[in-house]
TIMIDO-917174 format. One line per 4 residues: number of its first residue (from 1); their letters; for each residue x, y, z of C-alpha. Coordinates in pm, whole numbers. Layout:
N
NUM = a = X,Y,Z; ...
//
This chain:
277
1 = xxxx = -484,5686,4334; -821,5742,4354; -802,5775,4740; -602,6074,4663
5 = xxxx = -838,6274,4501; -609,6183,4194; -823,6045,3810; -676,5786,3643
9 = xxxx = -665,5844,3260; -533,5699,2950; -128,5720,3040; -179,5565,3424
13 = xxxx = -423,5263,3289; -177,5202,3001; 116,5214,3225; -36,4958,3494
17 = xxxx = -189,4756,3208; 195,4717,3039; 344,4638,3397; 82,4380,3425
21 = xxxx = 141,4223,3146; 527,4220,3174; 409,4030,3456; 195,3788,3297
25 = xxxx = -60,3864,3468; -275,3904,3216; -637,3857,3405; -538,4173,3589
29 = xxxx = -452,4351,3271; -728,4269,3108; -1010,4379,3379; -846,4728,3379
33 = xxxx = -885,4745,2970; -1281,4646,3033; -1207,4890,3334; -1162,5148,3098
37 = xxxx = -1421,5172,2856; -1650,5199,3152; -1508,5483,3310; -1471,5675,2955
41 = xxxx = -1122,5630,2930; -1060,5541,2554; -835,5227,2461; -554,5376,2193
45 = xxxx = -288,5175,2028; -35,5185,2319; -320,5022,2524; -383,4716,2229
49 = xxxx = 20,4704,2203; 79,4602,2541; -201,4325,2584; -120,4195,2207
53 = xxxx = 233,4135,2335; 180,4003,2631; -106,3787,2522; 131,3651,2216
57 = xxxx = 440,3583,2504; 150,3334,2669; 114,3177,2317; -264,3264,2339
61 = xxxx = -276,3385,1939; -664,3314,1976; -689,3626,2205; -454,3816,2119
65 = xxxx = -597,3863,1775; -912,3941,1913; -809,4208,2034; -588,4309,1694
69 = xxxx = -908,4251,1510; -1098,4502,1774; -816,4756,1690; -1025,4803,1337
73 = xxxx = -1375,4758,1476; -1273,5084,1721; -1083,5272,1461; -723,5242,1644
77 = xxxx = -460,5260,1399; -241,4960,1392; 176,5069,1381; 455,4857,1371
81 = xxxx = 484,4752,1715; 120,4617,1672; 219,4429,1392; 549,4315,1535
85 = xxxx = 388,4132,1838; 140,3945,1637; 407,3837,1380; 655,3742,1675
89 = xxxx = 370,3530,1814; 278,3345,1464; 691,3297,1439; 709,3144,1782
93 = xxxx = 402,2877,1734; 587,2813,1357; 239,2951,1190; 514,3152,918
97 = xxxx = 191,3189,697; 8,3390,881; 323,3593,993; 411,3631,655
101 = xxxx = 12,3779,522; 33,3995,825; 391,4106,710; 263,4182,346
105 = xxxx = -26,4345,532; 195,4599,700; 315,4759,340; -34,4760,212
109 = xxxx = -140,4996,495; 204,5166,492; 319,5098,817; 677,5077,864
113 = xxxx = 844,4741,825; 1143,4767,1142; 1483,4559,1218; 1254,4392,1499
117 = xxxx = 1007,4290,1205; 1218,4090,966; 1423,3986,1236; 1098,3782,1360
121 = xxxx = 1047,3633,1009; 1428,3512,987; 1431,3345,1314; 1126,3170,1222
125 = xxxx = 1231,3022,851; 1549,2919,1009; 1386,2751,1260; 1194,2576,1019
129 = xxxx = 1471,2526,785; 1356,2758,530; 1707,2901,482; 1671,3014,127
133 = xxxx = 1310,3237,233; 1527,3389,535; 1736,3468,273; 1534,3632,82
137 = xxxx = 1445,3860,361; 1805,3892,494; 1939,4072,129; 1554,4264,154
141 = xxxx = 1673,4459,412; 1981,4555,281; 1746,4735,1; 1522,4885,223
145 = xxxx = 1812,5030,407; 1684,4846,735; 1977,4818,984; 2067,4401,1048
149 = xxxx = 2217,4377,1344; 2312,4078,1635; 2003,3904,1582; 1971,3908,1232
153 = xxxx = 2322,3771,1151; 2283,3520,1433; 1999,3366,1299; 2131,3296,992
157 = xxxx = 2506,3171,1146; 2341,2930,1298; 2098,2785,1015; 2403,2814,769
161 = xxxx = 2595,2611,1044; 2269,2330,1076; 2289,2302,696; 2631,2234,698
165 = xxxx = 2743,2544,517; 3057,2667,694; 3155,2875,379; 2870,3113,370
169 = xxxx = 2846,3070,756; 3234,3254,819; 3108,3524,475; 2839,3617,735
173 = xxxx = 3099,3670,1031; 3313,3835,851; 3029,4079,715; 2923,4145,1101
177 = xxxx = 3307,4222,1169; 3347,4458,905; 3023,4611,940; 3092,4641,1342
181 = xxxx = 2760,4413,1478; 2872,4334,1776; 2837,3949,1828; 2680,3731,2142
185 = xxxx = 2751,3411,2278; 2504,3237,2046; 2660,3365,1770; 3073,3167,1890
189 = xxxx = 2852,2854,1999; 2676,2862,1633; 3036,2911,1460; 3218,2694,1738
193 = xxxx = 2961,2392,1670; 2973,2459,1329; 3379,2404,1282; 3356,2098,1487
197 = xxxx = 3115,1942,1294; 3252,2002,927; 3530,1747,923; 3503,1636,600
201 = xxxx = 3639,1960,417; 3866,2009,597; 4118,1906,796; 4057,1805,1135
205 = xxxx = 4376,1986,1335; 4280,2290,1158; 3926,2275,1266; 4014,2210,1618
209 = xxxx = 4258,2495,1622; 3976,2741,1425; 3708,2584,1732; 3922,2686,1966
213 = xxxx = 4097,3019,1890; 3690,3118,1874; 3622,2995,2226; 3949,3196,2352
217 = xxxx = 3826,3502,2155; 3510,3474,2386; 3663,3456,2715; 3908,3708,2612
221 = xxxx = 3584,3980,2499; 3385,3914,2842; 3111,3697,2683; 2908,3483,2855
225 = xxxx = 3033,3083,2823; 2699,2884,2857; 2627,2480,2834; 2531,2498,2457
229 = xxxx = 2896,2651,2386; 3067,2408,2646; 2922,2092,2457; 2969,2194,2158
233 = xxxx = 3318,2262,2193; 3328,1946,2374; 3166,1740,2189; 3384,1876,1877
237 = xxxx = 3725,1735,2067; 3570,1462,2152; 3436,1355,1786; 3839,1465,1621
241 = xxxx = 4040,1265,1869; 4126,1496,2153; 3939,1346,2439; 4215,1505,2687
245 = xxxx = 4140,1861,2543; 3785,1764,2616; 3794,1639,2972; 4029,1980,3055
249 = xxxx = 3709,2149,2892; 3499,1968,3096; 3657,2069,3406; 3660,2427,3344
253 = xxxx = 3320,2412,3259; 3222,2252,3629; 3468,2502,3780; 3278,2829,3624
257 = xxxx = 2957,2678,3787; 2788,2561,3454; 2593,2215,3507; 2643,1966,3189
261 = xxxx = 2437,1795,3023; 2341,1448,3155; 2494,1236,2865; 2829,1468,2780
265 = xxxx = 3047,1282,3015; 2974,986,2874; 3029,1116,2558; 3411,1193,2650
269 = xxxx = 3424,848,2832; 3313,663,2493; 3586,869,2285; 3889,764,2564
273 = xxxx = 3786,402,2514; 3807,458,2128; 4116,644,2123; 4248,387,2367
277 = x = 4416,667,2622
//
């Protein structure tokens, strides 16, 4: 640029600095920031965003909340993006405390608490298993008139489905139906594994035919049908008795280019010799 005749300023550093960092490149990214400050141009929050994120996407916390910390020291006022890629970074490492002070931290200095923010928080209890805190935060945003959407109900489809609760688990699909969040393949494979697995309250045709008018209902709305909705659909005919529904399965799951996992065919193999076909 500079060969040009042409300055660089604030907007072109930021813009390279954010392309770098979508990158990963984050050596690059940072000797421009350094660049910066000696050529006058002043770091502002779009600058700290961008390295924050990308430094929190490497899982190097350490530095990226350097460089948060430096936002006070130079007078740059945090906003919720800020926020959001530190607390997406403490989710993703499963430090929830830290997440959750820097969450409380955000309506202290009134910064705006987004969809992308809680969202962050519920993935990371559920991961954890801390349903009842995700909760919490889930019927939060309802007050605080913060739209849920995919993620959100996802997240908690699929914990409700690990813990085994297949009542609250279809009260949550049926709230993103009526409410018109549109649903992803993770959410089927969460409510697919979660039918085959919860044979003992009901009965087992029923949850085969509930399994598998949900994996029709995918093919039939153009989602995408990955390995982790393949086995568990599988997996699920293979554990109620229909290892002939689960080989067919199988096949159509080689034909549409998807490579299973190691042990699945083995899986099917063990359930023939049990059902004796």
């Amino acid at each position: 640029m500079e060969k040009w005749g042409a300055r660089r300023n604030v907007v072109t550093y930021n813009a390279l600095i954010d392309g770098y960092c979508k990158k990963e490149r984050l050596k690059e990214a940072m000797q421009l920031f350094e660049e910066m400050e000696k050529r006058g141009a002043r770091h502002n929050v779009v600058t700290y965003n961008a390295l924050i994120d990308g430094y929190c996407k490497k899982g190097n916390l350490e530095e990226a909340n350097w460089l948060f910390e430096e936002t006070e020291k130079r007078e740059v006022r945090r906003d919720t993006i800020t926020y959001n890629a530190l607390i997406n970074g403490y989710c993703k490492i499963e430090n929830l405390e830290e997440a959750k002070l820097l969450f409380e931290e955000m309506e202290k200095r009134g910064v705006r608490r987004d969809t992308v923010t809680y969202n962050a928080l519920i993935n990371g209890y559920c991961k954890k298993g801390h349903l009842e805190e995700a909760k919490w935060l889930f019927e939060e945003m309802e007050k605080r008139r913060v739209r849920r959407d995919t993620v959100t109900y996802t997240a908690l489809i699929d914990s409700c489905c690990k813990n085994g609760n297949l009542e609250e688990t279809l009260r949550l699909f049926e709230e993103m139906e009526k409410r018109q969040v549109s649903t992803n393949t993770v959410t089927y494979t969460a409510l697919i594994d979660g039918y085959c697995k919860k044979g003992k309250m009901m009965e087992a045709h029923k949850l085969r035919a509930e399994a598998l008018k949900l994996f029709s209902e995918m093919k039939q709305t153009g989602l995408i049908l990955n390995v982790s909705t393949y086995t568990a659909i599988i997996l699920g005919m293979s554990k109620q008795g229909r290892p002939d529904e689960a080989l067919r399965l199988y096949d159509e799951m080689i034909e549409a280019g998807i490579t299973p996992i190691e042990w699945l065919y083995s899986s099917i193999v063990g359930s023939l010799n049990t059902s004796g076909s």
